[in-house]
N, C-alpha and C positions, 0 to 999 in steps of 0.2 A: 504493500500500500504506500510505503514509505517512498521507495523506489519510484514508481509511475506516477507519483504525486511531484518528485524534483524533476522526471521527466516530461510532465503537464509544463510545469514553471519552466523548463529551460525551453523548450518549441514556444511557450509563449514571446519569452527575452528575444530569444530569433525572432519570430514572427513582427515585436514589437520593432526591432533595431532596424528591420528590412522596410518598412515602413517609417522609419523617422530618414527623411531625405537630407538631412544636414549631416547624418553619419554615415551617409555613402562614398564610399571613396571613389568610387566614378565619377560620381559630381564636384569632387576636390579638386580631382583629378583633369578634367573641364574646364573646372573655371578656373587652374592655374593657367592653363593654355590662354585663357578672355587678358588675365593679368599681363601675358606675355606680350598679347598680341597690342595691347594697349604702350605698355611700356618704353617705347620709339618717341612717342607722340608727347606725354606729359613728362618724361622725365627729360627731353631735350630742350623743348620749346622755351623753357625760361633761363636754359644759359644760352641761347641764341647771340646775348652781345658779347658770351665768356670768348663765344667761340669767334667772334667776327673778330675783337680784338686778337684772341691766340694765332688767327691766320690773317690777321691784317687786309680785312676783307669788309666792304661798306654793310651796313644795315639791311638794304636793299637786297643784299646777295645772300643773307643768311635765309632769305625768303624759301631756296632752293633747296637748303638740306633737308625743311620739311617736307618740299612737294618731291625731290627724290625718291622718300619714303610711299610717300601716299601716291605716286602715279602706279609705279608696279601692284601695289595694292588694290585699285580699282579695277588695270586693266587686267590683273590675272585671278583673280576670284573666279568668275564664270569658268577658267581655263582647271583649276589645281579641283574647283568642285566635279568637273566631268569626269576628270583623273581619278579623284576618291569613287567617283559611282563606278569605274568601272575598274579599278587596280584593290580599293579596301581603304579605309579610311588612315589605318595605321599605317601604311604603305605609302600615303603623301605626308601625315602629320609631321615623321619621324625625319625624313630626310629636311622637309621646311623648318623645322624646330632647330636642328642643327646648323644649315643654312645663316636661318636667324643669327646664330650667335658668333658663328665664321665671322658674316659683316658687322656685326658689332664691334668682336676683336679687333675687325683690321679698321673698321671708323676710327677706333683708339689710339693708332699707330698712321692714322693718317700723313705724311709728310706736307700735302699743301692740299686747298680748295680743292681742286679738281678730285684728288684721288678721295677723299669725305665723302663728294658728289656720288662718285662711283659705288666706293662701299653699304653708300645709304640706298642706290638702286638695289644691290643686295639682296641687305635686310630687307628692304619692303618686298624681294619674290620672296624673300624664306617668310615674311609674314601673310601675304595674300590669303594664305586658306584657310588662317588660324578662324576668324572670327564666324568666316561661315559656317564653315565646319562644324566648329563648335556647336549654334545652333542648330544641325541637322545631326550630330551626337547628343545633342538634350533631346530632340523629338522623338529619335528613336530608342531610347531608354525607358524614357516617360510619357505615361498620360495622362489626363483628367488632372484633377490638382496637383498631381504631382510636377506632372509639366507647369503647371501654372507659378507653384514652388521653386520648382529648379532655376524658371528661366529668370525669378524675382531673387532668386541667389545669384545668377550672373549677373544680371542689372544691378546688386549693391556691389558684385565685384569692381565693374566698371569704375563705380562713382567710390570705393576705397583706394582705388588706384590713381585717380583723378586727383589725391586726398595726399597721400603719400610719396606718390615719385615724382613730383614736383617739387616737395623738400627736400625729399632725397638726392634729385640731382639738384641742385643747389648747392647743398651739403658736399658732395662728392665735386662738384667745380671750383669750389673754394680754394678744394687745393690743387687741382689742372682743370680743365674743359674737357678733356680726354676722360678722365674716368666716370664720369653719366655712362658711356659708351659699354663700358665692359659689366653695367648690369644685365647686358644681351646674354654672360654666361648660363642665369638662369634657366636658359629656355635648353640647356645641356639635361639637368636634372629633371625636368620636366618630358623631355624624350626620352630617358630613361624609364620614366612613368607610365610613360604611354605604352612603352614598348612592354612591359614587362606586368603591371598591373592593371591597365586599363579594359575592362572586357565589355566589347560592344555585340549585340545579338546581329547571329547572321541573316547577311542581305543577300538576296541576287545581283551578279554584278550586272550594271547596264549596257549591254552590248552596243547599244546604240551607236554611229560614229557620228563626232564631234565635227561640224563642218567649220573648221579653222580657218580656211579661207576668205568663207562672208564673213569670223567675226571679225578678224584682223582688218577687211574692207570697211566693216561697219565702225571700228576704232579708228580707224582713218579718215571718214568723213565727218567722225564727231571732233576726232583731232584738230582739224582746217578749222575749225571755230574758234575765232578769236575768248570770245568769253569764255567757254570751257578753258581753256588754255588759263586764262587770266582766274578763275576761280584756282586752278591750282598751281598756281605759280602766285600766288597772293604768300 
């Protein structure tokens, strides 16, 4: 009686812990990738004049190492998410996570302007698929309030990041402009994560082929557009 009365309680404790979604380590797991993918953005943007003076370079021109980041970002999401639907999700996460933190490194070690410019193209392909991704790894995990849960656990991720690595790189520019840069190592231990803890329920993959051609046309004629251009080069 004793017995099947601790094994009532322990299938409960299970039952109870598989239903409380802030102790899932998938979702930890997730939204560290939201954290990473974020990371580029608020933890640079405020030493922008560290870095113009460290490279002797106008106000104006710091404008670039953001939009470095965020062009490949835009333009390769649609491209790394057809890859995941048809290669597995951990199969694009893990090499882009790595990616990620290569061009960090080498952002750190920049010697002038130009070479920043380049590095920061990089990191935005090792980031492009983090964020969708992400969401199409919460939808397929979760439903019903639990989705509703999860995805209000990445949205405070966001806005803790938004919170954080803005002081933190501040903090870290203080004593060069170079080190913001090498918090891209994160996204090491975090591919580690994925690879090794992260278990996503199986999909079929989408055989579909990807017609690269129109979209590469179709990025080209949005490209020709002054304002587009001008939104990301702001």
């Amino acid at each position: 009686m004793t017995i099947s009365l601790k094994q009532t309680n322990s299938q409960a404790n299970k039952t109870q812990l598989k239903d409380n979604i802030f102790q899932d380590k998938n979702l930890l797991i997730v939204v560290s990738m939201t954290m990473i993918a974020i990371l580029p953005l608020f933890s640079v943007s405020p030493i922008l004049p560290n870095i113009a003076k460290g490279l002797n370079i106008s106000a104006e021109q710091t404008g670039f190492i953001m939009a470095a980041f965020l062009m490949p970002v835009a333009l390769g999401t649609p491209i790394f998410g057809v890859l995941a639907d048809r290669f597995g999700f951990k199969q694009v996460l893990i090499p882009s996570l790595l990616v990620f933190a290569l061009g960090g490194v080498l952002c750190t070690f920049a010697p002038n302007f130009r070479s920043l410019i380049e590095w920061r193209i990089l990191q935005g392909i090792g980031a492009a698929c983090l964020e969708s991704l992400v969401l199409s790894i919460i939808s397929s995990l979760y439903t019903g309030k639990k989705l509703t849960a999860a995805m209000a656990v990445n949205a405070g991720a966001i806005g803790v990041g938004s919170t954080i690595y803005p002081a933190l790189g501040g903090m870290l520019a203080g004593i060069s402009w170079r080190y913001p840069f090498l918090l891209s190592l994160l996204a090491v231990p975090v591919a580690l994560l994925v690879m090794l803890k992260l278990k996503l329920p199986r999909t079929e993959k989408n055989t579909q082929k990807f017609q690269l051609v129109n979209y590469v046309k179709n990025i080209t004629k949005i490209l020709k557009n002054r304002d587009v251009l001008a939104l990301f080069l702001r």
